[in-house]
BADOBA-216272 format. One line per field, with one value per atom (N, C-alpha, C): residue in one letter; chain; atom name; y, z negated, x. Coordinates in steps of 0.1 Angstrom, whole numbers. Each point is the difference from the previous one (the first is absolute). Example, Ala and Ser with C-alpha at 12.3 -4.5 7.8 and 13.67 -1.06 7.14 Angstrom:
2
roti <- (a a a s s s)
vexdo <- (A A A A A A)
marfi <- (N CA C N CA C)
v <- (-57 12 12 11 11 11)
w <- (-78 0 0 7 0 -8)
u <- (132 -9 9 -4 9 -8)
This chain:
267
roti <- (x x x x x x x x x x x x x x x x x x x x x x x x x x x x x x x x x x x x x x x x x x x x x x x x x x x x x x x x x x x x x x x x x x x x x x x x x x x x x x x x x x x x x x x x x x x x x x x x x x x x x x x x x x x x x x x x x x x x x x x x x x x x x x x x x x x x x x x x x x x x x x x x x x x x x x x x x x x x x x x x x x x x x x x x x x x x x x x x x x x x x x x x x x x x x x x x x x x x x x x x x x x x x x x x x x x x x x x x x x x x x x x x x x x x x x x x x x x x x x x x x x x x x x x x x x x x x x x x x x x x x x x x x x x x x x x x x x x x x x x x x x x x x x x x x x x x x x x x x x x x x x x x x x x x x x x x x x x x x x x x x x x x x x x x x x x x x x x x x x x x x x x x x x x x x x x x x x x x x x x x x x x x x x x x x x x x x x x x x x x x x x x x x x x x x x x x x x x x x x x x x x x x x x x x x x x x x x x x x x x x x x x x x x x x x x x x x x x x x x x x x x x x x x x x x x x x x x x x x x x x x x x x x x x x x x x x x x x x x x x x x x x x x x x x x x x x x x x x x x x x x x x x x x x x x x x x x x x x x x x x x x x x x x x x x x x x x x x x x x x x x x x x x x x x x x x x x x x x x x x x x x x x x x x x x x x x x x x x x x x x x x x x x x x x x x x x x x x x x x x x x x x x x x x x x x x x x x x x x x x x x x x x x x x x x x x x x x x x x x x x x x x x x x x x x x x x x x x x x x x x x x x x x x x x x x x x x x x x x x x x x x x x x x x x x x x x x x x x x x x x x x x x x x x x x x x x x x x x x x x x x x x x x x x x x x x x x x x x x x x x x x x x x x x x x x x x x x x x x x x x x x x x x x x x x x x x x x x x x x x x x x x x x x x x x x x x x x x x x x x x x)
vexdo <- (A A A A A A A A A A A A A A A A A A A A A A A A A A A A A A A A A A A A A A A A A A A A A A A A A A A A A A A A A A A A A A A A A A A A A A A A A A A A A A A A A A A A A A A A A A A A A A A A A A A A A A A A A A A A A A A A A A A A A A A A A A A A A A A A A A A A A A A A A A A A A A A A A A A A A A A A A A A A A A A A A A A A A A A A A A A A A A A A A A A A A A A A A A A A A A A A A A A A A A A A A A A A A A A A A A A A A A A A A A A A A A A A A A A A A A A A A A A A A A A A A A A A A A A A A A A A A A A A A A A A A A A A A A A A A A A A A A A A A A A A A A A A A A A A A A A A A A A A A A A A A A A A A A A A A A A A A A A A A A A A A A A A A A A A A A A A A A A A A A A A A A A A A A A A A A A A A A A A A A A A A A A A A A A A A A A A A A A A A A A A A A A A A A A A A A A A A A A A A A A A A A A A A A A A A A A A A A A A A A A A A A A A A A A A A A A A A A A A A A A A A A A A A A A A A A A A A A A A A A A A A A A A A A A A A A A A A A A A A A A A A A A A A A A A A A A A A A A A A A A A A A A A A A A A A A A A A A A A A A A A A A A A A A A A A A A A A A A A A A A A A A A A A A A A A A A A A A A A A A A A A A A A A A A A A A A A A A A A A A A A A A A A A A A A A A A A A A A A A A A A A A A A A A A A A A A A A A A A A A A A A A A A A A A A A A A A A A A A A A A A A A A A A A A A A A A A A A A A A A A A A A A A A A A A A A A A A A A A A A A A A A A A A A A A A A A A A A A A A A A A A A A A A A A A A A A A A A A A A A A A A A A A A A A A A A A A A A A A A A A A A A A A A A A A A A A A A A A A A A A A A A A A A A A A A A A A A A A A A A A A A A A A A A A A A A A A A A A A A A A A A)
marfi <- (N CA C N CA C N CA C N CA C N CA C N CA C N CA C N CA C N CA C N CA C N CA C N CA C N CA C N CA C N CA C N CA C N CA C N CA C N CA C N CA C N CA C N CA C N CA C N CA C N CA C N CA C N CA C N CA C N CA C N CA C N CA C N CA C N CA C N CA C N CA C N CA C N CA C N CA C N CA C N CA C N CA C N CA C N CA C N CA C N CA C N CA C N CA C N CA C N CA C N CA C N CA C N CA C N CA C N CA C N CA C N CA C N CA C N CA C N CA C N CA C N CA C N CA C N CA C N CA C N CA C N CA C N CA C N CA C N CA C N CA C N CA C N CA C N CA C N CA C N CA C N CA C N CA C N CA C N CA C N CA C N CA C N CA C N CA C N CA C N CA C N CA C N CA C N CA C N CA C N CA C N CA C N CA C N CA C N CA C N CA C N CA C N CA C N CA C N CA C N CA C N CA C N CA C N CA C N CA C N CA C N CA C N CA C N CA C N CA C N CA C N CA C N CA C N CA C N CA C N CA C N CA C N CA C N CA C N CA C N CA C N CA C N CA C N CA C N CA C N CA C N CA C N CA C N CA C N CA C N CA C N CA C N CA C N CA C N CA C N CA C N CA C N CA C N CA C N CA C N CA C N CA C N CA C N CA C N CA C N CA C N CA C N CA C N CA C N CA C N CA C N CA C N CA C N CA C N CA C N CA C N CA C N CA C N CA C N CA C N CA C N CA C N CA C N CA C N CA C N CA C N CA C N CA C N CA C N CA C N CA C N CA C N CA C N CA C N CA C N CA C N CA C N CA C N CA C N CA C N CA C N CA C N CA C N CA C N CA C N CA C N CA C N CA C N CA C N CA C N CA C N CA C N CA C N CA C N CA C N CA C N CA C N CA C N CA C N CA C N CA C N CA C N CA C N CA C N CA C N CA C N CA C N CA C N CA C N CA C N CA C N CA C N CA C N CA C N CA C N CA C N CA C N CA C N CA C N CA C N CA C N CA C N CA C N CA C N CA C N CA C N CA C N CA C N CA C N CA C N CA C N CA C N CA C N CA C N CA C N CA C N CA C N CA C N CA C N CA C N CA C N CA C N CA C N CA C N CA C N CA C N CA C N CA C N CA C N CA C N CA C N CA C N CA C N CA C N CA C N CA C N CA C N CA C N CA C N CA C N CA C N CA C N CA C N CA C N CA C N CA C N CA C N CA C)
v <- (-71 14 2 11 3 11 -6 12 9 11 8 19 3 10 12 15 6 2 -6 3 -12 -11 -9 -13 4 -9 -15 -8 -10 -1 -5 -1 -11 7 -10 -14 -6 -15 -2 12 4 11 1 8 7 8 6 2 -7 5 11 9 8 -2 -2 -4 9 -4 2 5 6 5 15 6 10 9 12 8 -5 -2 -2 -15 -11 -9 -4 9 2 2 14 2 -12 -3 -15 -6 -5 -13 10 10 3 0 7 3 -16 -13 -12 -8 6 -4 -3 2 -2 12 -1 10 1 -13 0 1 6 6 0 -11 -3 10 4 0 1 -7 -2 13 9 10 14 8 16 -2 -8 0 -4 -4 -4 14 6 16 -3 -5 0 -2 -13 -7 8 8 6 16 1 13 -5 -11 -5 6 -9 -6 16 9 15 5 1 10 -11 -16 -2 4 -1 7 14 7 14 0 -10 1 -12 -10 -18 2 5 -5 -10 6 -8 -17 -3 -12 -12 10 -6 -8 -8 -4 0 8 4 -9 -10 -6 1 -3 0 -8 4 -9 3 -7 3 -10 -2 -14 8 12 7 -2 -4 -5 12 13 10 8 4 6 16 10 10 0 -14 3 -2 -7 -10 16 6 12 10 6 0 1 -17 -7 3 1 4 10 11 13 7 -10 8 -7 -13 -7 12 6 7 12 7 13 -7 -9 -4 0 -5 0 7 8 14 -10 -7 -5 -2 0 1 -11 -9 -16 -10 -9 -15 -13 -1 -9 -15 -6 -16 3 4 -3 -7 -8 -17 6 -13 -3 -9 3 -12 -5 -12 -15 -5 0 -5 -14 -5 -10 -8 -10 -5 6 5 10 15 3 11 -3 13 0 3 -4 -6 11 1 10 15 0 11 4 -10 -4 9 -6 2 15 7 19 2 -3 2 1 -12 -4 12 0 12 17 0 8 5 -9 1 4 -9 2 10 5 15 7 3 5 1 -18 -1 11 -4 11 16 6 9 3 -6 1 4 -4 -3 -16 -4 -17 -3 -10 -4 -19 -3 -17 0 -7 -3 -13 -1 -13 -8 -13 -6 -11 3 -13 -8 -7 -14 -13 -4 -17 -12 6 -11 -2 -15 -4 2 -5 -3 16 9 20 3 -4 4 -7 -11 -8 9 3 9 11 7 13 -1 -11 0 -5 -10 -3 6 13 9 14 1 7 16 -1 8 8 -2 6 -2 12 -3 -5 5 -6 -12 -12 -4 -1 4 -8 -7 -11 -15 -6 -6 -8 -14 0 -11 2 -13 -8 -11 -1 -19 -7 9 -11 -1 13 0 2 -14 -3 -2 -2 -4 11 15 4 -2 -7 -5 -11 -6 -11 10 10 11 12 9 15 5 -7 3 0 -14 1 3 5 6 13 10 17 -4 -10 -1 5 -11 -3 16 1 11 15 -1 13 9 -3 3 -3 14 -2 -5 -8 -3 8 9 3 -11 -6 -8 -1 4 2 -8 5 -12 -9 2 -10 -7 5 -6 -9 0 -6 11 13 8 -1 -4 -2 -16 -5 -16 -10 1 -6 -1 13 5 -5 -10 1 -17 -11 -15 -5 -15 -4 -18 -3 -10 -18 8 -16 0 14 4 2 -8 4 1 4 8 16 0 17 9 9 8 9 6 7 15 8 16 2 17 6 1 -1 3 -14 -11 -8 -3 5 1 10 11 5 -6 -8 -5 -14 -5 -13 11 5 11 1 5 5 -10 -14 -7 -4 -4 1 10 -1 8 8 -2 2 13 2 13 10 13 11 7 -1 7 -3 -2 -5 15 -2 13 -4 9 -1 9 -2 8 0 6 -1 11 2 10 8 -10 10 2 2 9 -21 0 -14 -11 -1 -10 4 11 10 -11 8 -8 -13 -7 -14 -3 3 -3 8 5 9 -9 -14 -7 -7 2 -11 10 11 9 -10 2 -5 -15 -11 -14 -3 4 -3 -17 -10 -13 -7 -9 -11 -15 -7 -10 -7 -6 -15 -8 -5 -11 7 11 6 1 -3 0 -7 -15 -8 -4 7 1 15 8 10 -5 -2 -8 -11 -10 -6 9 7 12 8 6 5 -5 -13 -6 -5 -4 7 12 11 13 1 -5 -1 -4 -14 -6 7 11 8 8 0 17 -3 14 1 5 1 4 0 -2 2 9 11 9 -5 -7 -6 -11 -8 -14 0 9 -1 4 -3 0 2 -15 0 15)
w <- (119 0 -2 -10 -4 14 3 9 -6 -1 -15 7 -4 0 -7 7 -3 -17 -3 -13 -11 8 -3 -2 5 -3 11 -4 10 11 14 8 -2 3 -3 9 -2 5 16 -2 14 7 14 2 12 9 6 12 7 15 11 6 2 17 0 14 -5 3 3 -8 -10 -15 -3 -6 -3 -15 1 -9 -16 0 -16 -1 12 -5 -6 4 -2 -16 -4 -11 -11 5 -11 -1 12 -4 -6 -1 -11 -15 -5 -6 -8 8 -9 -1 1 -6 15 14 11 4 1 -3 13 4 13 18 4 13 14 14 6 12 13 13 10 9 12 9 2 7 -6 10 -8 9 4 5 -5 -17 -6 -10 10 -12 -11 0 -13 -13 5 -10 -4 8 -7 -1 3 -9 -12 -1 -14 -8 3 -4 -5 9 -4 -7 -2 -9 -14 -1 -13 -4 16 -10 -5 3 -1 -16 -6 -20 -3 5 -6 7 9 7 -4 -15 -8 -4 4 -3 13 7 9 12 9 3 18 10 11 10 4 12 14 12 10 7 10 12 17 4 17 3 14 6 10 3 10 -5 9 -4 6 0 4 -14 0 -16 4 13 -2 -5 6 3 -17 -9 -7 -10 0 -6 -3 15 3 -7 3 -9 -13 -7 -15 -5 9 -5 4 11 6 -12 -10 -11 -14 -1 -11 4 12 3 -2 4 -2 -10 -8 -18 -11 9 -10 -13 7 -12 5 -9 1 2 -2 2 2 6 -1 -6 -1 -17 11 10 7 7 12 17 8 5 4 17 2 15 -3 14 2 10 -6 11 5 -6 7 5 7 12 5 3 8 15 4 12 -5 -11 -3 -1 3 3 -16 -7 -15 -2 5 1 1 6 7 -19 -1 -16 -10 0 -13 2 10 2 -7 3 -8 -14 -4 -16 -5 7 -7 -1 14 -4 -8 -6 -7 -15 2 -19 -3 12 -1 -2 6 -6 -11 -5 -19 -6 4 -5 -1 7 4 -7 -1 -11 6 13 11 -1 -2 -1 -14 -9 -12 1 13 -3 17 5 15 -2 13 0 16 3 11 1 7 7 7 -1 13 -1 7 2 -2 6 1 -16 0 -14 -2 12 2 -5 7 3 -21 0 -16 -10 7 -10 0 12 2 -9 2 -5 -19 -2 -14 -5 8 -2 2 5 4 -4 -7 -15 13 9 12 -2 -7 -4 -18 -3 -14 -3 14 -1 6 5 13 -3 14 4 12 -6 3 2 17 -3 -8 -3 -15 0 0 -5 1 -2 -4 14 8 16 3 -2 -1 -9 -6 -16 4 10 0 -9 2 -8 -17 2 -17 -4 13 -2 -1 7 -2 -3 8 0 -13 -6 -9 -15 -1 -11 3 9 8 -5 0 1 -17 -9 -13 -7 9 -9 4 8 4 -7 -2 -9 10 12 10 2 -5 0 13 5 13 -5 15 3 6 -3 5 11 15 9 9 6 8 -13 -10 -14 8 7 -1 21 4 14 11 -1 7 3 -13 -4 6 3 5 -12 -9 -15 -4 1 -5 9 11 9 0 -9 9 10 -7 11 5 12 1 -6 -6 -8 -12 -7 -14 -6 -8 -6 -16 -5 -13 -1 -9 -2 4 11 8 -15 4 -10 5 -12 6 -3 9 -1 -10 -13 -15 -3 3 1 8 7 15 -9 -7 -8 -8 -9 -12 4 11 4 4 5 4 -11 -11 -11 -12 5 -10 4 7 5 -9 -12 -8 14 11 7 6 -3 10 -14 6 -13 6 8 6 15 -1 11 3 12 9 7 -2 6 6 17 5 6 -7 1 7 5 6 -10 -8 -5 -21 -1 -13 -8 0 -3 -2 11 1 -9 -8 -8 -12 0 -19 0 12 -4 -2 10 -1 -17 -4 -12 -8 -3 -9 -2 9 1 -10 -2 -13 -11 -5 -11 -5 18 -10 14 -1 10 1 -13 4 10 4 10 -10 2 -11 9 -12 6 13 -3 2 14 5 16 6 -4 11 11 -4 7 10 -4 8 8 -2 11 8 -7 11 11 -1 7 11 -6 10 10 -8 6 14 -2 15 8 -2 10 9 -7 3 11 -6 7 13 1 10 12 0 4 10 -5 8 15 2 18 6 -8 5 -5 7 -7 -14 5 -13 -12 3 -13 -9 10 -6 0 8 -3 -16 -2 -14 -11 1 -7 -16)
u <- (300 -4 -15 -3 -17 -2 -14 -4 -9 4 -11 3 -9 2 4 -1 10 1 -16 2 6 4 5 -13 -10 -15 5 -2 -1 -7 1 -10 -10 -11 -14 6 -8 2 -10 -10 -6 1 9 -1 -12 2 -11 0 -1 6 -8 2 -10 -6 -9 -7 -14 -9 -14 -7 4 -5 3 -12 0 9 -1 5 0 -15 -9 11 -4 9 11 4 19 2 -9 0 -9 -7 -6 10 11 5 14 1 10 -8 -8 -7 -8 4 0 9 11 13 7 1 5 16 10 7 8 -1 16 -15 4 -5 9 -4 6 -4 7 -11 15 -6 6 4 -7 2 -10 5 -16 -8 -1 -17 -17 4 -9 -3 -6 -4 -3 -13 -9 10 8 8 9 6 13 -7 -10 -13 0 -1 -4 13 13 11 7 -3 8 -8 -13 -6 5 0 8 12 4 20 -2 -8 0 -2 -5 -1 10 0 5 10 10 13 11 -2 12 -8 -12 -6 -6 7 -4 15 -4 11 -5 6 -1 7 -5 8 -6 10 -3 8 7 12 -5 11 -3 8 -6 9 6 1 12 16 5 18 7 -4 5 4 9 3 -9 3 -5 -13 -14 -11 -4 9 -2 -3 13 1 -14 -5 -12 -8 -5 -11 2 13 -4 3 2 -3 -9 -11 -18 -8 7 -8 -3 20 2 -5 -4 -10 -17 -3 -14 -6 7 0 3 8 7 6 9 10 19 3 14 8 -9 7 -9 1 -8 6 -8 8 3 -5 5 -5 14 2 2 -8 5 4 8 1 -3 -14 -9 -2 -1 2 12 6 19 -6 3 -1 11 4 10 1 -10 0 10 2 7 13 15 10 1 7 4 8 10 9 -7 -8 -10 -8 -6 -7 6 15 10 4 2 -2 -11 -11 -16 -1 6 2 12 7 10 -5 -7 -5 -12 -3 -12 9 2 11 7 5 5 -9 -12 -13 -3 -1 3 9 10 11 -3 -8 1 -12 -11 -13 -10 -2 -13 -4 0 -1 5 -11 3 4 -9 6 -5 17 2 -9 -8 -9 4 -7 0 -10 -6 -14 4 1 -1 -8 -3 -11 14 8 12 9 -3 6 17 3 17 4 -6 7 -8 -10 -1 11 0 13 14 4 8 4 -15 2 1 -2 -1 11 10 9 13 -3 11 -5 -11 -4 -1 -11 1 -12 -11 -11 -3 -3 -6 -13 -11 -13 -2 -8 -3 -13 0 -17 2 -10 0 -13 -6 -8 -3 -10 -2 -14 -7 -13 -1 -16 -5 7 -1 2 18 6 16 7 0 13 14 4 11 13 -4 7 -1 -4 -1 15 5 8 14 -2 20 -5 -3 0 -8 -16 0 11 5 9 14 5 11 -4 -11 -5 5 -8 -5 15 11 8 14 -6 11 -5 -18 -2 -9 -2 -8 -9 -14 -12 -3 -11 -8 -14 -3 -11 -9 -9 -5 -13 -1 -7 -6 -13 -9 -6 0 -7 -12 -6 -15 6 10 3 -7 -4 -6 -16 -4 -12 -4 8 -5 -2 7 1 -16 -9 -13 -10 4 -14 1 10 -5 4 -3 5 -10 -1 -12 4 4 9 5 -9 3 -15 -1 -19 5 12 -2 -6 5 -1 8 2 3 6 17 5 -4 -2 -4 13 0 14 8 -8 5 13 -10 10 11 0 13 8 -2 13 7 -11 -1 12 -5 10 12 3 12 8 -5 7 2 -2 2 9 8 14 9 9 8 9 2 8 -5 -11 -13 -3 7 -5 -13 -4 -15 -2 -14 -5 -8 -4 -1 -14 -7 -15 -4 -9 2 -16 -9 -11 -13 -9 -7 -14 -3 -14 5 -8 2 -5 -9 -1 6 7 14 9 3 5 -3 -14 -3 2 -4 3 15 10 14 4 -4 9 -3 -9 1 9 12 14 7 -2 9 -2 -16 -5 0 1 4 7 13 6 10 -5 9 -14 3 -6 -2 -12 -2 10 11 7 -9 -8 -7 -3 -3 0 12 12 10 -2 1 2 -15 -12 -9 3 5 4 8 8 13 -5 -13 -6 -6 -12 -2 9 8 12 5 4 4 -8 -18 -10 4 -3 -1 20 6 14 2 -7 -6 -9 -8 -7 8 13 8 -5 -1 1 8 12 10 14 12 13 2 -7 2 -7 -11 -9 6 13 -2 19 4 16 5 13 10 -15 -12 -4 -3)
């Protein structure tokens, strides 16, 4: 399945996730070729200040995602009709349920999933989505063709989805969103037993998306800066051969580091 919008445009290969960034930002990174737009909740004004005065001319070029990790269908409802008043739009094009977990009631999940697609049906929702960290519940979902989107953690430090879920998504036709690229900025800062060259964020997409299995990686950035630098992954977005296998060395440094279950579990 292509994830494209309404005007049938493909999604950029970077998308934008909204935290700490202003209005002006929003519109640069559409304005250099950036099209698909993420945020967790409405509590990031500026961003979705930005994000509505675009839909108000581009709607049809742009691609509106969001989600919630509430397993309540009423609240779920809610949430995406205070998104479609926020925005003054009629639909959101990828509504994830986010984070499915082996702590979640599955059954509980698959009401979610249905009702999301009735949504589809109904023409509030353009592509049913789902997040999770866990490889086994992504394998799942793609093997029982449960989400059209996924987003998926993936970087230099956790490949393991590289060995199933990526070529599992590839082969079934299921784009991956690809999230956490940079390990929550830990990838960018070193490590005391690595004296190469430290990868910048650009590269943490760049390794993301060179995986055929990954249709866009997701960056989730604070100043206008970090902007221009990441938008050079549009413009040469392959990775030289010859750096894999030196990220991948890095990579399990930085892996090695977690300080916690959540850092270092389902790799």
């Amino acid at each position: 399945m292509e994830l494209s919008t309404l005007l049938g445009q493909p999604a950029s290969i970077l998308g934008l996730a909204g935290q700490s960034i202003d209005a002006a930002t929003v519109l640069l990174a559409f304005a250099e070729g950036i099209n698909y737009f993420f945020f967790y909740n409405l509590e990031s004004e500026n961003f979705l200040g930005g994000l509505k005065s675009l839909l108000l001319t581009n709607r049809e070029q742009v691609l509106v995602a969001t989600g919630s990790e509430n397993r309540d269908i009423q609240s779920l409802r809610n949430y995406l009709d205070s998104v479609r008043h926020c925005l003054n739009v009629e639909m959101v094009d990828v509504f994830f349920i986010e984070y499915v977990s082996p702590a979640d009631d599955i059954t509980q999940v698959q009401v979610l999933l249905d009702q999301l697609r009735s949504w589809k049906n109904s023409g509030v929702v353009r592509y049913v989505g789902v997040t999770t960290h866990n490889r086994a519940i992504a394998l799942e979902m793609i093997e029982r063709h449960q989400c059209d989107v996924l987003m998926h953690r993936y970087n230099m430090a956790h490949r393991k989805a590289e060995e199933d879920v990526l070529p599992a998504a590839q082969k079934a036709g299921i784009p991956v969103v690809a999230f956490t690229c940079t390990r929550w900025g830990t990838l960018l800062k070193g490590d005391h037993n690595w004296h190469g060259k430290l990868p910048t964020a650009a590269d943490c997409y760049r390794y993301a998306l060179n995986h055929p299995g990954v249709r866009l990686a997701l960056t989730a950035l604070k100043t206008r800066q970090q902007l221009e630098e990441n938008l050079a992954v549009l413009h040469a977005p392959k990775i030289e051969a010859q750096k894999i296998a030196k990220w991948h060395s890095y990579g399990n440094l930085i892996y090695g580091t977690g300080q916690d279950a959540f850092d270092t579990q389902w790799v």
